[in-house]
C-alpha positions in Angstrom: 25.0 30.6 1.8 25.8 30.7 -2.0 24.8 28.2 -4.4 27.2 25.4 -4.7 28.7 26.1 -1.5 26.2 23.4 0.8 27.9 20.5 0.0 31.3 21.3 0.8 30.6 23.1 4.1 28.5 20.0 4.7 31.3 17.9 4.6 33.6 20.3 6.6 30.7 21.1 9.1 28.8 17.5 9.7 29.9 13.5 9.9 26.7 12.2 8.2 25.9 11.9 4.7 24.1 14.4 2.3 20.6 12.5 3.1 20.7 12.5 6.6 21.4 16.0 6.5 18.4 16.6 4.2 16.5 14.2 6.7 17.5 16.2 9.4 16.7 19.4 7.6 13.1 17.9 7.0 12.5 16.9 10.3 13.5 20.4 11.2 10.8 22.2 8.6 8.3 20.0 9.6 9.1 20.3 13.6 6.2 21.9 15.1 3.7 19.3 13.0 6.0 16.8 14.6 5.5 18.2 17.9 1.5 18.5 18.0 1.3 14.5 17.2 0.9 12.5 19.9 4.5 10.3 20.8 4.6 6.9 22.8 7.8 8.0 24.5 9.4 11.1 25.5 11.9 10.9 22.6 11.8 10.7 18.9 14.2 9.0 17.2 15.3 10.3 13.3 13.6 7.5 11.4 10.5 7.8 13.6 10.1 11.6 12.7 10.3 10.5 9.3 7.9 7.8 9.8 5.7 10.2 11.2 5.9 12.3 8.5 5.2 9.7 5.9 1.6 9.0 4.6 0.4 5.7 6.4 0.2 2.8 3.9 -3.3 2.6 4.9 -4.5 6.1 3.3 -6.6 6.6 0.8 -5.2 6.6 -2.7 -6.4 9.1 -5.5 -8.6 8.3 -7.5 -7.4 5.9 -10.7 -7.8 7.7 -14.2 -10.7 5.8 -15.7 -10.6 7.3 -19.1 -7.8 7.0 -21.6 -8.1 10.8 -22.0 -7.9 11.1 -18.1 -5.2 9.4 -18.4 -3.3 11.1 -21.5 -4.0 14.1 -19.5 -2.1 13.0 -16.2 1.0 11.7 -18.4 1.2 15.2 -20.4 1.0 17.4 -16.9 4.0 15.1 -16.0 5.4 15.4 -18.6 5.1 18.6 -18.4 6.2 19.1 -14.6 9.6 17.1 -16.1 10.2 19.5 -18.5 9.8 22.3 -16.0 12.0 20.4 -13.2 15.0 19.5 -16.1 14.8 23.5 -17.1 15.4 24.1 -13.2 18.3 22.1 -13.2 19.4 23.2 -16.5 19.0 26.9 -15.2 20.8 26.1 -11.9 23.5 24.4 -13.9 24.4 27.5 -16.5 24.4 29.8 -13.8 26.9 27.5 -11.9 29.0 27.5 -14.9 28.8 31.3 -16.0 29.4 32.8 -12.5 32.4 29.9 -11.8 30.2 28.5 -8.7 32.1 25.2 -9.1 35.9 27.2 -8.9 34.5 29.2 -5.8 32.8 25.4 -4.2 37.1 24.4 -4.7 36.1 22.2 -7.8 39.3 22.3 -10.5 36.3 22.6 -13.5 33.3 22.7 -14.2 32.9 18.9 -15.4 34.5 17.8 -11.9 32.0 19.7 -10.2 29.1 18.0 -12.1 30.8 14.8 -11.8 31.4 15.0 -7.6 28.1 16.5 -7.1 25.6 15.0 -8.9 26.9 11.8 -11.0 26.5 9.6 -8.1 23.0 11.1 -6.9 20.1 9.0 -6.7 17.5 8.4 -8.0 18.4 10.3 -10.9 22.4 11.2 -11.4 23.0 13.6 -14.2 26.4 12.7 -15.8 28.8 15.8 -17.6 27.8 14.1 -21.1 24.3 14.6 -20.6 25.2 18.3 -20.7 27.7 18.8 -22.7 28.5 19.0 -26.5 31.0 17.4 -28.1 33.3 19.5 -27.7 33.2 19.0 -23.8 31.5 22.9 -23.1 28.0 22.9 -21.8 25.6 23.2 -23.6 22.7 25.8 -24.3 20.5 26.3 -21.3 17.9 25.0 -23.4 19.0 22.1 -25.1 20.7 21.1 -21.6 17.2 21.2 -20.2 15.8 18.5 -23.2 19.1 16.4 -22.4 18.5 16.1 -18.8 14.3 15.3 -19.6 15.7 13.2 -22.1 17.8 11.3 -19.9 15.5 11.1 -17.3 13.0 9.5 -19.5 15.2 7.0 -20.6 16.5 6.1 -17.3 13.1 6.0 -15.8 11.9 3.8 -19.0 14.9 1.2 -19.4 13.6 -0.9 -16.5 10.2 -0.9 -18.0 11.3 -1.8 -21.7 13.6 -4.9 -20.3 12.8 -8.1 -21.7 14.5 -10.3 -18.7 
């Protein structure tokens, strides 16, 4: 299947939502994990799969960072791992936009298809001025990247930095 070209044959092909699908899709991947755990009944509903897949609230945690470099060292790697995941997107985005991904998806532009697709997504919705210059083009691959880590950041701050 092309890129850009899931979510409209999802909503042609299948009555649930995007997450179900991708809950469905996970319970799929994982199936033959699934099927070597012992069940209390003969069928397994959807959320028990994914409960079943979970980590129990009762296992073990990692070990806490006891040193302020130990800890400066886990906040650069994600840091880091950001800055590699908003130069995915960033990537995915461009090519989108360069090979007309959202025309071919039946999108009128480019900023319609950011807008239906991913402006509503939680947790982390990327909105078309995130990535786009003033002009209303997209920007750089590069400086999209540092606007969506950027916005990320912030959005993932804000609730920290309120004084209620």
């Amino acid at each position: 299947m092309s890129h850009g070209a899931f979510g409209p044959w999802l909503k042609e092909n299948f009555a649930g939502s995007d997450r179900t699908a991708r809950a469905y899709m996970r319970v799929y991947s994982h199936r033959e994990e699934l099927e070597a755990k012992p069940q209390r009944s003969a069928t397994l509903s959807l959320d028990g799969a994914l409960r079943s897949l979970s980590t129990p609230k009762d296992a073990p945690r990692p070990a806490r960072a006891v040193t302020l470099e130990e800890m400066e060292a886990r906040a650069e790697e994600a840091l880091s791992q950001s800055r590699a995941g908003a130069l995915s997107i960033a990537e995915n985005l461009d090519a989108i936009h360069r090979e007309r991904g959202w025309l071919h998806a039946g999108y009128a532009s480019f900023e319609v298809y950011v807008t239906q697709m991913f402006a509503t997504r939680e947790p982390f919705p990327i909105l078309y001025g995130v990535i786009s210059d003033e002009s209303g083009g997209p920007l750089p691959v590069f400086a999209m990247a540092e606007s969506i880590h950027a916005w990320g950041i912030a959005r993932t701050m804000a609730p920290l930095l309120r004084e209620d």
